[in-house]
N, C-alpha and C positions, 0 to 999 in steps of 0.2 A: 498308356491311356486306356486301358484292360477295366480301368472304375468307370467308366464313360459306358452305360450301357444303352444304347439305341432302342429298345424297347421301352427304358423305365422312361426314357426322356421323352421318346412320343405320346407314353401315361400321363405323364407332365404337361404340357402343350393341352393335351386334349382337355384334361381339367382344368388350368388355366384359363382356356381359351370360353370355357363353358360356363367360368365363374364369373368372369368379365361381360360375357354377354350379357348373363341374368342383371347383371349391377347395371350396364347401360339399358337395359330395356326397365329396369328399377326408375330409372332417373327419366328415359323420355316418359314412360306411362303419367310421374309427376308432372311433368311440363313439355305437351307438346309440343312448343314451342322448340324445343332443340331438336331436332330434326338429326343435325349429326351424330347424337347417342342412339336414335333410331339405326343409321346405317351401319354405326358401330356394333350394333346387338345383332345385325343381322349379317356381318363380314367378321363377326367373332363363333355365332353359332354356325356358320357356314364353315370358317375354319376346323373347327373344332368334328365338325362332320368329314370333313377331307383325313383328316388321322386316324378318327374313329375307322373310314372304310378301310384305311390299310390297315389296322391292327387287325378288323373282323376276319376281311376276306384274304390277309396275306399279302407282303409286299411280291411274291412270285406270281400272284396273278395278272394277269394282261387286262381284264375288268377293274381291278382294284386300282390299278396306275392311268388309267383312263379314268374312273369317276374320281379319284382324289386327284388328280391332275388338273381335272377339269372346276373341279369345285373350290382348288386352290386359287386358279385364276377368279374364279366369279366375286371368292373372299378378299382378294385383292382392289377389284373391282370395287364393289363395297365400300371396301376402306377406304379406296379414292373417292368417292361420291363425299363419304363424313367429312373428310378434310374438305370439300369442294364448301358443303352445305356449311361445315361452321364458319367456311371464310366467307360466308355470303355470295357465292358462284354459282352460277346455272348447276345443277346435275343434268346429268345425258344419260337418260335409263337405256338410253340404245349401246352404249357402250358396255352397260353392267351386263347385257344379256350378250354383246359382240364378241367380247373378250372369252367368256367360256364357251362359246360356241367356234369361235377360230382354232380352240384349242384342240375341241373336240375332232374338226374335221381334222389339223394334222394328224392327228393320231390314227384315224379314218385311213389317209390318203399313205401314212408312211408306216407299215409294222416294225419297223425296223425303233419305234418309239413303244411300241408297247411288249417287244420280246427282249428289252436291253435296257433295265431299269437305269443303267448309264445316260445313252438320249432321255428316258424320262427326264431327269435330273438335271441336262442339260436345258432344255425346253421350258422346265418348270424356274428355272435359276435367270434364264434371261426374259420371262415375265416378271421374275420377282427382280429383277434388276429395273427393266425401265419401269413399272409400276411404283417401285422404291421411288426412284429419283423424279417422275412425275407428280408422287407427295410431297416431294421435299419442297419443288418449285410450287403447286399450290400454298404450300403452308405459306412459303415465303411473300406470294401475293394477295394473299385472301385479306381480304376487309376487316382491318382492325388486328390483325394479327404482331405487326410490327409493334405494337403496345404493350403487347402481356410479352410477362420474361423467359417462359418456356419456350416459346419459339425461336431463340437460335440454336439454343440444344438441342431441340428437334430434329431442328433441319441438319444439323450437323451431324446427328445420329443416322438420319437418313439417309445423306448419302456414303455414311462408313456400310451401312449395310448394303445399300449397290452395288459401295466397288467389292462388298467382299462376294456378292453373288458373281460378281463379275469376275473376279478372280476365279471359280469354283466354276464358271463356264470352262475358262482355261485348261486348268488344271484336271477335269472331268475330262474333258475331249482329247488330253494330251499325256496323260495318265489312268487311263480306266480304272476302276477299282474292282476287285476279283468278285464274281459275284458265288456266294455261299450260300446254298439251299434255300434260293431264291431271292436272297436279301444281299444284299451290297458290304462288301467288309472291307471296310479301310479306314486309316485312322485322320483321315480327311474329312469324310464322310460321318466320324462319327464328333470332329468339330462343329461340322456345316449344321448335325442336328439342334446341337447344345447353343450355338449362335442362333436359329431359329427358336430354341425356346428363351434364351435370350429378349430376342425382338418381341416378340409377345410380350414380354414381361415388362419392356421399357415403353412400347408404342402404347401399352395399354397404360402405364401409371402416366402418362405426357397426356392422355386423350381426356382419361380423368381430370387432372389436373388443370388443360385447357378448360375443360366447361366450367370448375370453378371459378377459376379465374376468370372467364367472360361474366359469369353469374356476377362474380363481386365487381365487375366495370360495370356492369351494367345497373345494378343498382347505385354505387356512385355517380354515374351520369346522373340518372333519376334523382336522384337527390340535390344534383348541382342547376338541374334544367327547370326553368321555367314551364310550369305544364300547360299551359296555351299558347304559348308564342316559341316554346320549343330551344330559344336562347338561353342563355346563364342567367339563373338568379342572380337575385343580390348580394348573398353570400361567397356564389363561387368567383364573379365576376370581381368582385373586393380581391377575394383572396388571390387570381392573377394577374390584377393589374399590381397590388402589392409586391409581385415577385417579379411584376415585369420592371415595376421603375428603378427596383437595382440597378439595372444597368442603362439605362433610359439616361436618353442627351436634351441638353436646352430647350430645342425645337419638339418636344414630343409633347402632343395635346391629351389633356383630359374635358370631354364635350357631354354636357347634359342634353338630353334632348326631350323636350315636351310636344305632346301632341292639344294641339289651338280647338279649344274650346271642346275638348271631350265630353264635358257634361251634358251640352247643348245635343251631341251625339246619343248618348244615352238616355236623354231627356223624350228627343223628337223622333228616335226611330226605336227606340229599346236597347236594351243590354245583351243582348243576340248580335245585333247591328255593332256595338261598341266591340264586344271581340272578334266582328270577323275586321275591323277597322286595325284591331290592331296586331290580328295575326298578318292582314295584306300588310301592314307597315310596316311589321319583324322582317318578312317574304323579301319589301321591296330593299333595305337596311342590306341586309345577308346578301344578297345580291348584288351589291355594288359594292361590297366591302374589299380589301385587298384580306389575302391571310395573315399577316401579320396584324391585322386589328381587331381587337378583342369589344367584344360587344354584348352588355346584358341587359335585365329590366331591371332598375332597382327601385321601381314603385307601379301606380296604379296605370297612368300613363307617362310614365317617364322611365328613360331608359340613358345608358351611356356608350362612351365609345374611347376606349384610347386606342390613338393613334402613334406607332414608334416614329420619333425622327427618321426621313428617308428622301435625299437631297436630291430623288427623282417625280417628288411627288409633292406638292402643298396643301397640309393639313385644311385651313382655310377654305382652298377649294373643292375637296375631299367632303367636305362639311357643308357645303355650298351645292353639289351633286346631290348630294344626298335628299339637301330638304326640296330639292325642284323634280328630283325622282319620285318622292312621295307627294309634291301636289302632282304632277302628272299623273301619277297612280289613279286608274280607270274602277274604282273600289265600288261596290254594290251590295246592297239589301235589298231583299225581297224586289228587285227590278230597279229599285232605283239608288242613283248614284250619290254614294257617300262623298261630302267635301272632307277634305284633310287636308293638314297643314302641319308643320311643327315650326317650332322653333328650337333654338339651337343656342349655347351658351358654351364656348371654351374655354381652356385657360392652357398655357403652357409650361413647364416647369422652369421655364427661366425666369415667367414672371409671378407664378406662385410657388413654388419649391417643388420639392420630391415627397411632401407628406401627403398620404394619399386626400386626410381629410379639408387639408389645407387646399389640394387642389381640389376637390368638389365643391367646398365653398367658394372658392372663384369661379369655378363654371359656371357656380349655380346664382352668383353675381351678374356674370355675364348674360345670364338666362334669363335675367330680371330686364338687365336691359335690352335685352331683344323683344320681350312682352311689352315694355315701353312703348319703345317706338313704332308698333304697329303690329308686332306678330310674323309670320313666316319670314323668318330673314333669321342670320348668322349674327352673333358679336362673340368676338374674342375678349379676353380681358386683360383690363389696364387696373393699375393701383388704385386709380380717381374713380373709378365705379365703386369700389366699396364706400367710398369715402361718401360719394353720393348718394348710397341708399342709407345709411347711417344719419346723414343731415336731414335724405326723408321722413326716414323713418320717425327721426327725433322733433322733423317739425309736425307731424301728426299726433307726437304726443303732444306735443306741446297745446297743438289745438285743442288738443281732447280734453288737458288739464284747464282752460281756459274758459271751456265750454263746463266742464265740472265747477269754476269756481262762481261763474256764472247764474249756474244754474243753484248753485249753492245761496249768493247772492241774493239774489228772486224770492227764493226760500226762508230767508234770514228777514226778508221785506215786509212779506204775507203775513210773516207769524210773528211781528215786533209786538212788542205791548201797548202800543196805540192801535197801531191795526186793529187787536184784539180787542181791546176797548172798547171801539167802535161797532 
């Protein structure tokens, strides 16, 4: 292992670690908004500073092993906070400054860590162990992380490098390595470097790789969300009830829901008043929903709901909640109190099918007969509703045709050749 040279590798590290920085502080300066490329630029240029002291000042100095020691924990430090901040986690700036400060005082209180680049190494090895495996568990909980596909590699990388720091505590403490004009020689040691420039190289293309990846979910959200009401558009909500009714049983509802007389809302209070009416009613909806039911806008005040078969719960009633949670809903403009109401129109696939457009037209059957009969209330749908609004419909033309020929009639009267005569 004689090609393994422990200088050229901590040259490596230090530029790596220097080139990584500038790229994350490249990428927060565009968008402050990631915060974790901020930590990362500044737990990469701090690394990066910890090598640089020991190349300057000498791995045989007692100063040099004290400030890269110390600056190593702080870089670690660091690093946890970006994992924290991109899984959406409090950071604790009292840690980032506790960590290298704890570090500082052992070395303070014990010389025997700064005359024995061995204890350094030990010391520095079992920060880099539980600081490892404390990213691993953030990565694993952080918010939205369970979604992008680099994170179980991550995490799996993470704790290979733990236990190998953890092994190298071992192995250090039970095996010394001989120290040579000041620097540590063993062909352990000169693994544990090449593994550390290793980690750099992978935590950094994972870290990168995270923010794109959030970058590209989050503009897919964006694109899928309704932007006032924060719900699924029409399109995205199509496309998973679509893949939900694959596997969808008899009893699973497709529910239009209109809200009762919106115009009158936007009429007598303004269009201010109309969307905060229907962001409280997205509010109140999302709130009472179970997770298993999928819910978007798919018009101006109309929205939907499928509900999966679930022999612990009745769609019906489910549906029924719903529109008594939104008249309850205590909604307000400029002081005073918006009435609301919806109505509600279902259908289930046992008695419309599994097409999705087959069932919105029965809900929206259903919907009709809810406006009917009065407004704020529930109907589900039966066959004999379409049949009925069909015979409506067709007795309105019929009026209308009647009333055209009528009026044709009249016209045909007025304008005879006697009439005109006359």
């Amino acid at each position: 292992m004689d090609f393994i040279s422990v200088p050229t590798v901590m040259i490596c590290i230090i530029i790596a670690m220097s080139a990584i920085a500038m790229a994350m502080t490249v990428i927060w300066h565009k968008d402050r908004k990631e915060v974790a490329a901020g930590f990362w630029a500044l737990s990469f240029s701090v690394g990066a500073a910890s090598g640089l002291t020991v190349a300057v000042m000498g791995a045989g100095s007692q100063g040099a092993v004290l400030v890269a020691t110390s600056l190593n924990a702080l870089s670690f430090a660091l690093s946890w906070s970006a994992f924290r901040a991109f899984g959406k986690q409090k950071v604790h700036p009292s840690i980032i400054s506790a960590l290298p400060t704890a570090v500082v005082f052992l070395h303070l209180m014990f010389p025997a860590l700064r005359e024995n680049p061995n204890n350094a190494i030990i010391l520095q090895s079992a920060v880099v162990t539980a600081m490892t495996l404390l990213n691993a568990y953030t990565v694993k909980t952080g918010e939205g992380n369970a979604e992008l596909s680099m994170t179980r590699l991550l995490i799996g990388f993470l704790i290979l490098h733990g236990l190998f720091h953890g092994a190298n505590i071992i192995i250090t403490y039970t095996h010394p390595a001989p120290i040579v004009g000041g620097r540590v020689a063993s062909l352990w040691f000169r693994l544990f470097m090449l593994e550390a420039f290793l980690n750099v190289i992978i935590i950094a293309t994972s870290a990168l790789m995270l923010i794109k990846e959030r970058s590209e979910q989050r503009h897919r959200i964006a694109s899928e969300t309704d932007m006032l009401t924060g719900v699924a558009n029409r399109r995205a909500f199509v496309q998973r009830t679509e893949l939900a009714l694959k596997d969808a049983r008899d009893h699973a509802v497709l529910a239009v829901i209109d809200l009762d007389h919106f115009k009158s809302i936007n009429d007598q209070f303004g269009h201010q008043a109309g969307d905060r009416a229907l962001v409280a009613f997205a509010r109140t909806v999302k709130n009472r929903l179970p997770n298993d039911v999928l819910f978007g806008r798919i018009g101006g005040e109309e929205f939907a709901v499928f509900i999966p078969e679930n022999r612990d719960r009745s769609a019906h009633m489910l549906l029924d909640d719903l529109r008594r949670d939104v008249e309850n809903a205590a909604i307000q403009s400029q002081g005073r109190p918006l009435p609301l109401t919806v109505s509600i129109g279902g259908a289930t696939i046992e008695k419309a099918g599994l097409n999705f457009d087959n069932l919105v037209a029965a809900a929206d059957s259903a919907l009709y007969a809810a406006k009917e009969e009065g407004r704020n209330r529930v109907a589900m749908f039966s066959p004999s509703m379409r049949l009925l609004k069909v015979l409506e419909q067709d007795g309105q033309k019929r009026i209308g045709l009647a009333e055209h020929r009528v009026s044709r009639r009249m016209t045909r009267v007025h304008t005879s050749p006697k009439t005109a005569s006359q």
